[in-house]
C-alpha positions as CSV (number, residue, x, y, z in Angstrom):
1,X,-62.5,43.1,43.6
2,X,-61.2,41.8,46.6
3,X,-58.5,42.7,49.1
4,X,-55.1,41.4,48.4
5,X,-53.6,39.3,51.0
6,X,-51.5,40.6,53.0
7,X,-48.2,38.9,54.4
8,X,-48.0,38.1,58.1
9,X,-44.4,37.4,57.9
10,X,-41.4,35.5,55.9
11,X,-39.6,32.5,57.5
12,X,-36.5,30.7,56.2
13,X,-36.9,27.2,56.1
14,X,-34.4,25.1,59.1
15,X,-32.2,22.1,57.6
16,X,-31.8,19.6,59.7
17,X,-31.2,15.6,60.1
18,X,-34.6,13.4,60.5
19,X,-35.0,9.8,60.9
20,X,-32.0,7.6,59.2
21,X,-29.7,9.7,57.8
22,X,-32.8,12.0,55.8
23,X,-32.4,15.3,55.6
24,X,-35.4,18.3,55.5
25,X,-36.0,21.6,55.6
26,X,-38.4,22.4,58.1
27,X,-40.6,25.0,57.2
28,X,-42.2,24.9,60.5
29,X,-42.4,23.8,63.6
30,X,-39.3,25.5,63.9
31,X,-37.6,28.7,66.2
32,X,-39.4,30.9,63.2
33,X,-42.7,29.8,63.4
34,X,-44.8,27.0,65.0
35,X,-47.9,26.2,63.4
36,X,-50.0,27.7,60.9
37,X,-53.6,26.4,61.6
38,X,-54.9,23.5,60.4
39,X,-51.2,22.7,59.5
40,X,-49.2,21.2,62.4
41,X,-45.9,20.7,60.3
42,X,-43.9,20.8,56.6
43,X,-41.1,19.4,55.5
44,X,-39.1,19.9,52.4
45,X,-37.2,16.2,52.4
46,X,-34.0,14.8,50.5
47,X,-33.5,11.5,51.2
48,X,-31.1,9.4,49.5
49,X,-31.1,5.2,48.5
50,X,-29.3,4.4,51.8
51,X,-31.4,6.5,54.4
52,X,-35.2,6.6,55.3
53,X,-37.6,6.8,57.8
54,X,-37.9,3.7,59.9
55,X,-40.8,2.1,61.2
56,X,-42.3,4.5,64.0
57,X,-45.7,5.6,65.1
58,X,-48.5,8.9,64.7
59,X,-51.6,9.9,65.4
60,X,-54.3,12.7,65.4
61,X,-53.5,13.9,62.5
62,X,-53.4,13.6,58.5
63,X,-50.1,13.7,56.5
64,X,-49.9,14.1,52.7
65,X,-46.3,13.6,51.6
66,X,-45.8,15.2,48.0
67,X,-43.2,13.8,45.5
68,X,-41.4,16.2,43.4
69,X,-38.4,13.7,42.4
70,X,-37.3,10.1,42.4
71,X,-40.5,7.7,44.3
72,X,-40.8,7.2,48.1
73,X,-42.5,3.9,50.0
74,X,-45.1,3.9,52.5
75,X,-45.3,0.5,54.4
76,X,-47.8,0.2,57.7
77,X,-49.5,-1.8,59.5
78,X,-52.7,-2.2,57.8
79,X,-51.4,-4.0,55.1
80,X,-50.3,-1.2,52.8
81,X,-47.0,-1.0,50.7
82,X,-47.4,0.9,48.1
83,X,-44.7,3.3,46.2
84,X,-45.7,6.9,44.6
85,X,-43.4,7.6,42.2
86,X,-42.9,12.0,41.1
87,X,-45.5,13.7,40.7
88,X,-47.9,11.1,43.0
89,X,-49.3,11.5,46.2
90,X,-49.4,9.6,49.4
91,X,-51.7,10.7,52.5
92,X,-52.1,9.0,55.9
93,X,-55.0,9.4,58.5
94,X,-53.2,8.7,61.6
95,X,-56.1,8.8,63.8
96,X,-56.1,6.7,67.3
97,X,-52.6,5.1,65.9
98,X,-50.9,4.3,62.8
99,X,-47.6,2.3,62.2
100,X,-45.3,3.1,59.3
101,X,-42.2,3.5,57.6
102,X,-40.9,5.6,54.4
103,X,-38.2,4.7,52.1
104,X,-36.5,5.2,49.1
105,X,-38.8,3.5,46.5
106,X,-36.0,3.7,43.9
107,X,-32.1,4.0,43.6
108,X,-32.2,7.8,43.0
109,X,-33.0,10.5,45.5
110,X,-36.4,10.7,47.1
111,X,-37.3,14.8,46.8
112,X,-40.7,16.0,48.0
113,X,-42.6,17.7,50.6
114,X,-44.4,16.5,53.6
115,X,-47.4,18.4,55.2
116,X,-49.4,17.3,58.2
117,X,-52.7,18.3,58.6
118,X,-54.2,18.5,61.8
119,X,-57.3,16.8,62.5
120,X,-60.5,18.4,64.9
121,X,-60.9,16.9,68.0
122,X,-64.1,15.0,67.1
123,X,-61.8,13.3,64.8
124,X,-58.4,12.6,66.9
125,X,-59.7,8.6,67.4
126,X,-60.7,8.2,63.9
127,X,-60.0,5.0,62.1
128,X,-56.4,4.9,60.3
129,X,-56.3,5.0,56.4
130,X,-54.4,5.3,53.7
131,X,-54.3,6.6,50.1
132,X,-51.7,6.3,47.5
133,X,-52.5,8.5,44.0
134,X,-50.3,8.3,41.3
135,X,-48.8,11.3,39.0
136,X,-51.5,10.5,36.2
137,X,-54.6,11.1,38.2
138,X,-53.4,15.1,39.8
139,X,-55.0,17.4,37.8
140,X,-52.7,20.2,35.9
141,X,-53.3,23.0,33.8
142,X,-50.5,24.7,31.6
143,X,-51.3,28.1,30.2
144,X,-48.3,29.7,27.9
145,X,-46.1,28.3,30.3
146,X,-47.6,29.0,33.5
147,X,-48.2,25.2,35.1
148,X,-50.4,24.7,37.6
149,X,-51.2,20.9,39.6
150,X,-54.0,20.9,41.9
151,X,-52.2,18.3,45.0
152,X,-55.4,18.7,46.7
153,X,-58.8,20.9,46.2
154,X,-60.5,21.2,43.0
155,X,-60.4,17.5,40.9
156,X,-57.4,15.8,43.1
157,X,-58.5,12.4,44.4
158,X,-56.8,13.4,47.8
159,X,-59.1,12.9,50.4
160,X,-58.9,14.9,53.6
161,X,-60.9,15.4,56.7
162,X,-60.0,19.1,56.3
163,X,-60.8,21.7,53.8
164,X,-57.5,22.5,51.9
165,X,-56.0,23.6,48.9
166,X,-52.7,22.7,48.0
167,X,-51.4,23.9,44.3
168,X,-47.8,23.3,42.7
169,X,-47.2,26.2,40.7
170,X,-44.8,26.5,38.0
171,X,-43.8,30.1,37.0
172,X,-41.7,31.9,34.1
173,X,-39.6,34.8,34.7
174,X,-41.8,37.9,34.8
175,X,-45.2,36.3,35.4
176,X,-47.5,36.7,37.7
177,X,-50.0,34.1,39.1
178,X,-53.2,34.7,41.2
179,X,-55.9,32.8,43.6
180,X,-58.9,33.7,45.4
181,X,-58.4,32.9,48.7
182,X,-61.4,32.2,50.9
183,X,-62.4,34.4,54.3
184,X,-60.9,33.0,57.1
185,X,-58.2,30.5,55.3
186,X,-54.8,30.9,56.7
187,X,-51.8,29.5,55.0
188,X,-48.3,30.0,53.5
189,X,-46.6,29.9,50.2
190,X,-43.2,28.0,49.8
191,X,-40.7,28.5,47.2
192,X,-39.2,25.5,45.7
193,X,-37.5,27.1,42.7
194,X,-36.0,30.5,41.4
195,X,-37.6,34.0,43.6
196,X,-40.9,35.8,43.4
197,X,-42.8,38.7,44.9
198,X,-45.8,39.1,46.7
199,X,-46.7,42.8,46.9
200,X,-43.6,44.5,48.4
201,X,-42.2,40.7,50.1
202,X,-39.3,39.1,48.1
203,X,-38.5,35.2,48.7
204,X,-36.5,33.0,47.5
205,X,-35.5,29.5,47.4
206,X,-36.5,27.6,50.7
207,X,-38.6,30.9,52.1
208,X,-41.8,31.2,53.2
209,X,-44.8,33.7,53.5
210,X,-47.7,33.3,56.0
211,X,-51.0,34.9,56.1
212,X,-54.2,34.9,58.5
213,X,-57.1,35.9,56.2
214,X,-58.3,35.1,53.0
215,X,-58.4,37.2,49.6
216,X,-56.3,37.4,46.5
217,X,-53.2,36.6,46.0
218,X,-51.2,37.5,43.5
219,X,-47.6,36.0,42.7
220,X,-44.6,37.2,40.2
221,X,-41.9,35.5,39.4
222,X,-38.7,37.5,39.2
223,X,-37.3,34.5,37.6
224,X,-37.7,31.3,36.7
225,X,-39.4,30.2,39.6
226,X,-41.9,26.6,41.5
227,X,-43.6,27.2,44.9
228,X,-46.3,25.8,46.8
229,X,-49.5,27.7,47.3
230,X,-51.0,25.5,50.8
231,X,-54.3,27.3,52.3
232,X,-57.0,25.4,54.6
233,X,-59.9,26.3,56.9
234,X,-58.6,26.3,60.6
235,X,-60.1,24.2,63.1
236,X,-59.5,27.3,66.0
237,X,-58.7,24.7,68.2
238,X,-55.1,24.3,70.1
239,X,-52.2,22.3,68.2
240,X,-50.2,20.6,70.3
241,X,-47.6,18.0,68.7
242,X,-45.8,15.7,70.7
243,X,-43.1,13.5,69.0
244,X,-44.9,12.1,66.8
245,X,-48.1,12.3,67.9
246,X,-50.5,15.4,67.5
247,X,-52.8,15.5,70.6
C-alpha cells in the first residue's frame, strides 16, 4: 500500500476585487502561498450580470476556468465566442499572446473556479487556442452518493500541454474518498462546500491543503461537503507571473 500524503500546509483563501466589479477568492498567489508547481494561480470567482472581466491580454500559460453556477463567456481574438454554461469547461492556451474577455453569459451569477496552468519554457511561444466543453461531455461517476467529475485527466476532452488531474468531488457527511497520487505530483485540495479531514488537517469552506509528493490520499467528510482535488506533474522550472503574463 502506499504512503499517505502528507499535508505541507493549509492556506485560507484571500477575497478580493478583480477586473469590473468581480469578486474571487484567491487561493494563491497570495501573502499565504505563491505558487504550487505547474500551477501559477486559482481563483474561486463570483461575478454577477453587471460586472466581468474586460478585454485584456496573457500569455505563457494555460487557463481552464471551471463553472460551478450560472454560464460565463469567453470572447478573443481569434474568433471565438463561445458560452459554457455549469458544469462546462473553458481552457485557453495563452502562448506568445492572447486577447480576451469574460462575462456573464446569463442574467444570474457566474460561480466557478479559474486555474492557470503554467506552460514549460519550450512551450511559452506556442500558438494560442481555445476549447470550450460543455457539462454533457465531463465524465462523472456517482457511487451511493459519493459524486465524482473528472474536469480534466481520465476521459475529459480538456486538453492540456501539462499532465494534470483535476476532480470535483462531491461528498456525504461521514465519507471518505481516496486517490492515488503519482510520485512527484504536487498539488492542493480546495474546499467548496461543508468541512473534511485529511489525516489530522481539518478545512473548511474556502481552505486549502498543499502537498509536494505523491501517494494516497484519503478524504472524509465531516459533513456534507464539495472540494476540488487539482494535482499535475511540475515542470521544476521558475514561475514568474507578471500582470497578466506568465514569463
Amino acid at each position: 500500500m502506499r504512503d499517505m500524503i502528507e499535508v505541507k500546509r493549509v492556506v485560507e483563501a484571500v477575497e478580493m476585487a478583480e477586473g469590473a466589479g468581480a469578486r474571487v477568492r484567491r487561493v494563491f498567489p497570495n501573502q499565504h502561498l505563491r505558487h504550487v508547481d505547474p500551477f501559477v494561480l486559482m481563483d474561486e470567482f463570483t461575478v454577477e450580470p453587471s460586472a466581468g472581466f474586460p478585454e485584456h491580454p496573457h500569455g505563457g500559460f494555460e487557463a481552464v476556468t471551471y463553472m460551478l453556477d450560472g454560464a460565463f463567456r469567453h470572447r478573443d481574438d481569434l474568433g471565438n465566442d463561445q458560452i459554457v454554461s455549469a458544469g462546462g469547461v473553458q481552457r485557453f492556451t495563452a502562448g506568445q499572446r492572447i486577447v480576451h474577455a469574460e462575462l456573464p453569459g446569463s442574467g444570474d451569477t457566474s460561480h466557478g473556479l479559474q486555474l492557470w496552468v503554467n506552460l514549460p519554457r519550450t512551450l511559452k511561444k506556442v500558438e494560442p487556442a481555445y476549447q470550450p466543453v460543455p457539462a454533457s461531455q465531463i465524465p462523472e461517476a456517482d457511487e451511493d452518493g459519493v459524486r465524482v467529475r473528472t474536469v480534466v485527466g481520465a476521459g475529459s476532452p480538456v486538453e492540456l500541454h501539462t499532465t494534470v488531474r483535476y476532480l470535483d468531488v462531491v461528498l456525504p457527511s461521514g465519507r471518505s474518498f481516496e486517490e492515488c497520487i503519482p510520485s512527484g505530483w504536487r498539488g492542493l485540495v480546495y474546499v467548496l462546500e461543508g468541512e473534511i479531514a485529511l489525516g489530522a488537517r481539518t478545512l473548511q469552506r474556502g481552505q486549502a491543503a498543499t502537498f509536494e509528493e505523491g501517494g494516497r490520499l484519503e478524504v472524509t467528510a465531516g459533513c456534507d461537503a464539495r472540494f476540488a482535488l487539482i494535482a499535475g506533474e511540475p515542470h521544476g522550472e521558475p514561475i514568474r507571473l507578471r500582470g497578466s503574463f506568465v514569463r
